[in-house]
C-alpha positions as CSV (number, residue, x, y, z in Angstrom):
1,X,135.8,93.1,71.7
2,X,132.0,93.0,71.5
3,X,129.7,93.3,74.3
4,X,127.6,90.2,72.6
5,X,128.1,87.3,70.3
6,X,127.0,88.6,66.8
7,X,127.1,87.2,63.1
8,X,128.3,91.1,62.1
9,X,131.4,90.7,64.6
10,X,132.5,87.5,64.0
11,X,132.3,88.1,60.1
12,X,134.5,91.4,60.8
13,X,137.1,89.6,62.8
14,X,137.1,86.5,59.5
15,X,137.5,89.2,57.2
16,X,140.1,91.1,58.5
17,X,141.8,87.6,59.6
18,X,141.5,89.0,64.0
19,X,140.7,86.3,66.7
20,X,137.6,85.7,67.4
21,X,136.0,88.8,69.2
22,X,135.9,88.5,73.0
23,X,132.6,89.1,75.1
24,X,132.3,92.0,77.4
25,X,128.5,92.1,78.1
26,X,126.6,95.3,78.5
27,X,124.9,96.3,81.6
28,X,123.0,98.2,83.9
29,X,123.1,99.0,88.2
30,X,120.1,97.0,89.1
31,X,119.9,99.2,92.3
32,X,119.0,101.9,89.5
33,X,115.5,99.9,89.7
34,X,114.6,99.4,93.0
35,X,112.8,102.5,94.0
36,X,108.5,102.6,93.6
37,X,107.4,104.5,90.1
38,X,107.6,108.1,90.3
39,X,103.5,108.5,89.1
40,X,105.1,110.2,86.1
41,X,102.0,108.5,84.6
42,X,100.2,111.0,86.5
43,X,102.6,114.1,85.8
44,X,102.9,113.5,82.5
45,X,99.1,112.9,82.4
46,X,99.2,109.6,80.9
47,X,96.8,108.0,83.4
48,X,95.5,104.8,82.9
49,X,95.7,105.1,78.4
50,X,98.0,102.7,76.9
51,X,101.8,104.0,77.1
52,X,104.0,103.3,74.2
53,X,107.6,104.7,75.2
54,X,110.4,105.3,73.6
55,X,113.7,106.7,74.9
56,X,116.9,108.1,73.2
57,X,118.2,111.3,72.3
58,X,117.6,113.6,68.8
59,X,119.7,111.7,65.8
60,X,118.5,110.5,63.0
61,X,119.3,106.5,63.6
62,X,116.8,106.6,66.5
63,X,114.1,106.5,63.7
64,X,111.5,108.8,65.4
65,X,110.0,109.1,62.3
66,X,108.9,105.3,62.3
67,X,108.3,105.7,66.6
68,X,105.7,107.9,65.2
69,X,103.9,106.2,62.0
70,X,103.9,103.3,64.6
71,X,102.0,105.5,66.9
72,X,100.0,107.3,64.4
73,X,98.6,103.5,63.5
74,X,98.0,103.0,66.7
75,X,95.9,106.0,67.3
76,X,94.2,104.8,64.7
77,X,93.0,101.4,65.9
78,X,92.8,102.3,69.4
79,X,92.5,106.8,70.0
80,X,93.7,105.9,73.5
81,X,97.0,105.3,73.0
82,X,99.7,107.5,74.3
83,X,103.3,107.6,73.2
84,X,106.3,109.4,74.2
85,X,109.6,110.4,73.0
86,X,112.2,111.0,75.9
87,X,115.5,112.5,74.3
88,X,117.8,115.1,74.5
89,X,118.5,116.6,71.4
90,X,122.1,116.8,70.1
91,X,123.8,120.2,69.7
92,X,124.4,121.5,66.2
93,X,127.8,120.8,65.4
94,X,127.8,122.2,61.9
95,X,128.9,126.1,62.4
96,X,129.6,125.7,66.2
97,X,126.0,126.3,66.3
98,X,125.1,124.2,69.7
99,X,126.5,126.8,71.3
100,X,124.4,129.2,70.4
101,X,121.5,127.0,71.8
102,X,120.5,125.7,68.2
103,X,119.4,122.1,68.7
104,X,120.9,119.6,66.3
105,X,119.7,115.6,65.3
106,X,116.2,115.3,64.7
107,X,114.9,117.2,67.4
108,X,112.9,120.1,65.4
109,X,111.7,117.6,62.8
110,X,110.0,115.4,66.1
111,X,108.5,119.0,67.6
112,X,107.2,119.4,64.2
113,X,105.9,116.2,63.5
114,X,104.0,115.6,66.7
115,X,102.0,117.7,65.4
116,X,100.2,115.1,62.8
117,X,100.4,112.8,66.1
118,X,99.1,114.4,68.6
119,X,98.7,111.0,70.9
120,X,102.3,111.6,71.2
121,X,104.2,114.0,73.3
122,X,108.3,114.9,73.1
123,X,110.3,115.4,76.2
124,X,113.7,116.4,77.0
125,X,116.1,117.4,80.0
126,X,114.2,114.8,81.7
127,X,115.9,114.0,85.1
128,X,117.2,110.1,85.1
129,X,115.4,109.1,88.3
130,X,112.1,110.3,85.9
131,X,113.2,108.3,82.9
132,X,113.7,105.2,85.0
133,X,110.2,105.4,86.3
134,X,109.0,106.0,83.1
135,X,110.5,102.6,81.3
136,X,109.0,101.4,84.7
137,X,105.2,102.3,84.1
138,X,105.2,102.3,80.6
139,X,102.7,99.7,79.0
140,X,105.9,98.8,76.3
141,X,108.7,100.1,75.0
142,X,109.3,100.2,71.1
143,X,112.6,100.9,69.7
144,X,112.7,102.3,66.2
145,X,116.6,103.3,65.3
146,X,118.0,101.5,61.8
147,X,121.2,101.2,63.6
148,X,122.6,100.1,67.3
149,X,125.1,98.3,68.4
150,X,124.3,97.1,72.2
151,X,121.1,99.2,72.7
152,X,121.1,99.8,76.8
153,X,117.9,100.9,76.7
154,X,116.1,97.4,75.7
155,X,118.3,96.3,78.8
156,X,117.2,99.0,81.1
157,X,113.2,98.0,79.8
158,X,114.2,94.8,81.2
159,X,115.8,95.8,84.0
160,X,111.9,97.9,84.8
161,X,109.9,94.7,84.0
162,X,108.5,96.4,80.7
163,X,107.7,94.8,77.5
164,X,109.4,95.7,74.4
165,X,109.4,95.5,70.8
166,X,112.3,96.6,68.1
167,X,113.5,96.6,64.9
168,X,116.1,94.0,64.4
169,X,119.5,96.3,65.2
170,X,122.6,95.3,66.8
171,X,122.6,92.4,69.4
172,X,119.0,93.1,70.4
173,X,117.8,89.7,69.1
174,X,119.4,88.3,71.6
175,X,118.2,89.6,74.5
176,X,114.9,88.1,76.0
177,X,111.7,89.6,77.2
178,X,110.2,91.1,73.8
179,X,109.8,91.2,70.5
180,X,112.4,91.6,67.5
């Protein structure tokens, strides 16, 4: 089962002589998009600056690291420019350590690395309503991970009417409205 037609998924079911994979296509509640912005442009004190957003949580395939060179290039060309990170990070598994309230993924290497970006801002524990309206006022959404399979998030940009732009991962070429 796949939730789009891919080369990678019909090669896996030739190889390991399966039937063809069958379609299941991923989704969203479009009522989830309904409601008027939030101002989080406002909150977050974005204003009227370019908005480059990206959302998903602290692991190391979400390729912050490039989200940020991107941004830092940005900067660069245009010191207006503001980007955001919205991500949870993930807890530490190693050691039972989460529990403790270590944070696991990437999430101290971002808060560190903002630092050298300062157009850029990390948030977390973001309530969804916020994160909606966020993808819904954002300028464009870039998606920097090195590996996805059905990225929901380039759906939900979509879904908000928001341009987007991403590294070629998953089924994401085949979905309309940005930039591959």
């Amino acid at each position: 089962i796949g939730v789009a037609p891919s080369y990678e998924e019909e090669r896996f079911c030739r190889e390991y002589n399966l039937p063809a994979p069958t379609i299941i296509p991923n989704g969203i509640d479009i009522s989830d998009w309904s409601a008027d912005p939030r101002r989080i442009r406002e909150v977050w004190q974005i204003r009227d600056r370019p908005w480059a957003i990206n959302v998903s949580n602290h692991s190391p395939v979400k390729g912050h690291a490039s989200y940020l060179r991107v941004l830092k290039d940005l900067a660069r060309r245009d010191p207006r420019i503001r980007g955001t990170i919205v991500g949870n990070s993930h807890p530490a598994e190693r050691w039972r350590m989460g529990r403790l309230g270590i944070q696991g993924g990437c999430w101290y290497r971002c808060r560190s690395a903002v630092r050298n970006v300062p157009v850029v801002t990390v948030r977390r524990s973001v309530p969804r309503r916020d994160v909606i309206s966020a993808l819904q006022e954002a300028d464009v959404f870039l998606l920097t991970s090195s590996w996805e399979a059905s990225p929901l998030v380039v759906l939900e940009a979509m879904a908000a009417g928001t341009p987007w732009v991403s590294f070629d991962v998953g089924c994401v070429a085949q979905h309309a409205g940005g930039v591959v």
